[in-house]
N, C-alpha and C positions, 0 to 999 in steps of 0.2 A: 716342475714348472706348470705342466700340466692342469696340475690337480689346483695350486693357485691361480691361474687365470678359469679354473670352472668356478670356483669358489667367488673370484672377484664379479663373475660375471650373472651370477646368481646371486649377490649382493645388488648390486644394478637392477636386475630385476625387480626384486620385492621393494625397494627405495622407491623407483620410478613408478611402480605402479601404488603403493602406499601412496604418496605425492600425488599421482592424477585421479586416484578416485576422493579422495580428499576436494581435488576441483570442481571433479564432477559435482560432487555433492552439494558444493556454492552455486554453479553453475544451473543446475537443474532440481531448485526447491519443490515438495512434491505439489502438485496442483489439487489434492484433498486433502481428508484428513489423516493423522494417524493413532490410533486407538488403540488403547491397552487390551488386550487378551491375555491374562493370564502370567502374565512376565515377559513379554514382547508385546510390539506396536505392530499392528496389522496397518497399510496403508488403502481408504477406501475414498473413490471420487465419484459423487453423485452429482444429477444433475433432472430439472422438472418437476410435477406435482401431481398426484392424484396416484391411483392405484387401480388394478394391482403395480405393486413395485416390483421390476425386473432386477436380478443380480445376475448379472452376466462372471462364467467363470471359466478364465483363458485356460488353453491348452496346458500341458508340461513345456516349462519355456516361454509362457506365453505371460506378457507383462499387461500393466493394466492400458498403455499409451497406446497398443495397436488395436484398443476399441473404443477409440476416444468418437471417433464418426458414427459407429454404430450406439452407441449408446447416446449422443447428441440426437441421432436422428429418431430413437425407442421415446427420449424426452419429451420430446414434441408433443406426445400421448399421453405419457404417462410418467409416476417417476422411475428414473433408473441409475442403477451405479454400479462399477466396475470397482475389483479387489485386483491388489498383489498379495500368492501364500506366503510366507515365511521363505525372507529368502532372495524373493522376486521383488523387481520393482524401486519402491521407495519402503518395503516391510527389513523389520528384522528379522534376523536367521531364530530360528525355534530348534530346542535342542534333541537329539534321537532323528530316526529315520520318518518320513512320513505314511501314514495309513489310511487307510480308506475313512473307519471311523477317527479317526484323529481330525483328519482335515477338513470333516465333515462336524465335529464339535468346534473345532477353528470357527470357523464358517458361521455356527450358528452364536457362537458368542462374539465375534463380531458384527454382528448386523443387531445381536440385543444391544451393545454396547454403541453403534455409530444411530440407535433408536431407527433403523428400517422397520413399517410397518409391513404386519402381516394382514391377511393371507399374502402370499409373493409369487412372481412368477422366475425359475432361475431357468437359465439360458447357457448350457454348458458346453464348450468347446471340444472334442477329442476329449484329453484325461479329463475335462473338465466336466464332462456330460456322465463319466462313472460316478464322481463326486456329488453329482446333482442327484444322480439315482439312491445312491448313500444318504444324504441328505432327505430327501423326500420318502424314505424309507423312515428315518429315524425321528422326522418332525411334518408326520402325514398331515396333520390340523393346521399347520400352518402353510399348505401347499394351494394356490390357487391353479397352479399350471405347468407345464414344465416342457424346454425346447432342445431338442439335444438337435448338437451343430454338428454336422459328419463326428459323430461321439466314436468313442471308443466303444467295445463290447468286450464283455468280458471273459469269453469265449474264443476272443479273435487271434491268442497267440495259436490254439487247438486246428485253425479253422481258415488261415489264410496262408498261400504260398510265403515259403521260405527261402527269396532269393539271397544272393552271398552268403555269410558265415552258416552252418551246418545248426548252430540252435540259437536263436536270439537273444538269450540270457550271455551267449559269448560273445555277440555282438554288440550290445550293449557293453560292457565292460571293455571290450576295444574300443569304443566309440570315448568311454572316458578315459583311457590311457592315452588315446593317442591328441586328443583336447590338453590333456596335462601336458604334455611333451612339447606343447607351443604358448612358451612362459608369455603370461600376459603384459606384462613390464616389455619385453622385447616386441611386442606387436605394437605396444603402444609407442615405444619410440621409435620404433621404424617409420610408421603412419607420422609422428610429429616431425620428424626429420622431413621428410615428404610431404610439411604442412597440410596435411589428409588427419585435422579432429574430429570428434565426433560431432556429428550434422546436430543432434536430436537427443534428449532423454535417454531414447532408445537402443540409442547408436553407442550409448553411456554404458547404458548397462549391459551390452554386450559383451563389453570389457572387464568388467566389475567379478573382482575375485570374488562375492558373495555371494553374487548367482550363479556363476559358475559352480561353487558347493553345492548351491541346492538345486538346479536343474541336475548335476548326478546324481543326488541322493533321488529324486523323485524314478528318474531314468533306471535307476537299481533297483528302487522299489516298485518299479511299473507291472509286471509280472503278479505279486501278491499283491496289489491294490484292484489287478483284474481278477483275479481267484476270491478277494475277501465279497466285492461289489458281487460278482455273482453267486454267492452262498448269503449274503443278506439282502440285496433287492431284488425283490419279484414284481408281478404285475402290479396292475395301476388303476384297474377299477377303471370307473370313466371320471378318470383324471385329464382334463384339456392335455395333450401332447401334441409339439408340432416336432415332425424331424425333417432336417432338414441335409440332404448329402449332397455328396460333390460330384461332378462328374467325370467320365471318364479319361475325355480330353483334358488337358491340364496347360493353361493359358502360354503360351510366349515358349513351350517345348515341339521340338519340329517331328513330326507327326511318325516321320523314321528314325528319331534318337532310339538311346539306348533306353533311355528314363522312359519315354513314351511308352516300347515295349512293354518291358516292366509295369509301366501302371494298367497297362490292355490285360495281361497276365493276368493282376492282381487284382482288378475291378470286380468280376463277375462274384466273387467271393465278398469283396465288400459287399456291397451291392445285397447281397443275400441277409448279410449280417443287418444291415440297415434295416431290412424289411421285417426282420424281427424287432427291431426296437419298435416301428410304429407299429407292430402288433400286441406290444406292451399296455396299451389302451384301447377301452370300446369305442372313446372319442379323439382318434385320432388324423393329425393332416401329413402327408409324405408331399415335401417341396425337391424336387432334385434341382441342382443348380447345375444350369447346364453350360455356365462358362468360368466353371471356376474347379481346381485342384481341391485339394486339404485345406488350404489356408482361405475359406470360403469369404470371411472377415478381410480379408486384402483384396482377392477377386472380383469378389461382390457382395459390396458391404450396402448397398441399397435394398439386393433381394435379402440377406440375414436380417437388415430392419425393419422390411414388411412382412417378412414371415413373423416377427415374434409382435409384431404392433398388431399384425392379424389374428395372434393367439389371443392377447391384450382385449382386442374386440369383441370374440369368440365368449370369454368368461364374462364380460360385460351383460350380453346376451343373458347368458344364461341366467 
């Protein structure tokens, strides 16, 4: 009897959630375009005119809707537009694990294909900021500038405290078992019963069995995407860089929390790593944002739109 009501209930699941992202997908038409790459559709929403043109490129996890402000306000200037990888978003899943160069040939045959002009300037968040280095490695001529957002380094599993699990590659792998273990279909009908929908796109795709694939697959492959980026990007010449990092205090966490702790620990070590990316350049700017976490783009998405409008200005000049 058992084993029948797991079975019925794990029926329910995939139905219900088949069904509501189906809605979703009525619900929340994407707001750009979507463009062939290769045998998927990448999903890319620009916005403004003139150049250089900004590609801003979210985190792991990171969808194109939570830069929908900061790239409205980059527009003002100049043009800019925001992507979903394979996976994320309003894109389709691409098949195989992702790589540093892989998603960096993504990348660049989607912006041939959506006709972004070059030279460009890309604006990379955390994993987004090793891709950018990948990128500006692999299509130097086409580089006007480059802004990494509290980036990743590629260095930084070797190089920053390792609090909980004993190696982060086992952390990571619990982090997607124990995501798998809270069946999507059951979230979403719990939340419908308790008429608690999803507010937003966002709130969509949080849901959504396809991102959830491919935020693991990126989350598995995070580790050799930082080992590949530091064996192929090196310095920058005097390539415009702005970096831009977060600060130590982390908004709306109470100053004795646990988490607080934790990022006091773990800061000075960032903090160090950062200071090697903006030595990646002769012509470099170091912005610390001093009231905002990791998520600098939700904290303060005013100062990430005058730092990269200020990098914008910077190549003008030149």
């Amino acid at each position: 009897m058992l084993g029948i009501a797991g079975a019925a209930l794990a029926l329910t699941d995939v139905v219900y959630q088949e069904v509501a992202e189906a809605r979703d997908r009525r619900r929340y038409p994407p707001p750009g375009r979507l463009v062939n790459v290769g045998g998927h559709r990448l999903h890319i929403s620009r916005s403004g005119d003139g150049g250089p043109a900004v590609v801003i490129i979210p985190a792991l996890g990171g969808v194109s809707t939570e830069w929908l402000r900061v790239r409205d306000a980059v527009a003002s200037r100049t043009s800019a537009a925001v992507y979903d990888r394979p996976g994320f978003g309003w894109s389709d899943p691409a098949p195989g694990w992702p790589t540093a160069i892989g998603m960096a040939r993504d990348l660049h045959a989607l912006l041939d294909a959506a006709e972004i002009p070059r030279p460009l300037v890309l604006a990379g968040h955390s994993l987004g900021g090793l891709l950018a280095r990948v990128y500006t490695q692999l299509y130097r001529d086409e580089m006007a500038g480059l802004a990494l957002l509290d980036s990743s380094h590629p260095r930084q599993a070797d190089r920053l405290p390792k609090p909980g699990l004993r190696s982060r590659r086992a952390q990571r792998w619990a982090e997607v078992a124990l995501d798998y273990a809270r069946p999507l279909g059951m979230r979403r009908l719990r939340r419908s019963l308790s008429r608690q929908q999803p507010r937003d796109a966002q709130a969509a795709f949080a849901l959504s069995s396809r991102q959830r694939r491919a935020e693991a697959k990126e989350l598995l492959a995070f580790d050799a995407i930082c080992r590949d980026t530091g064996v192929i990007a090196g310095e920058l010449g005097d390539l415009p860089l702005t970096v831009v990092t977060s600060s130590e205090r982390v908004p709306g966490l109470p100053e004795n929390s646990q988490a607080q702790r934790a990022r006091s620990r773990f800061y000075p070590a960032w903090l160090g790593l950062q200071k090697e990316l903006v030595a990646l350049s002769a012509d470099s700017v170091h912005v610390v944002a001093q009231n905002s976490g990791h998520l600098v783009h939700r904290d303060d998405p005013d100062l990430v739109a005058r730092a990269i409008t200020d990098l914008v200005r910077r190549i003008r000049e030149r």
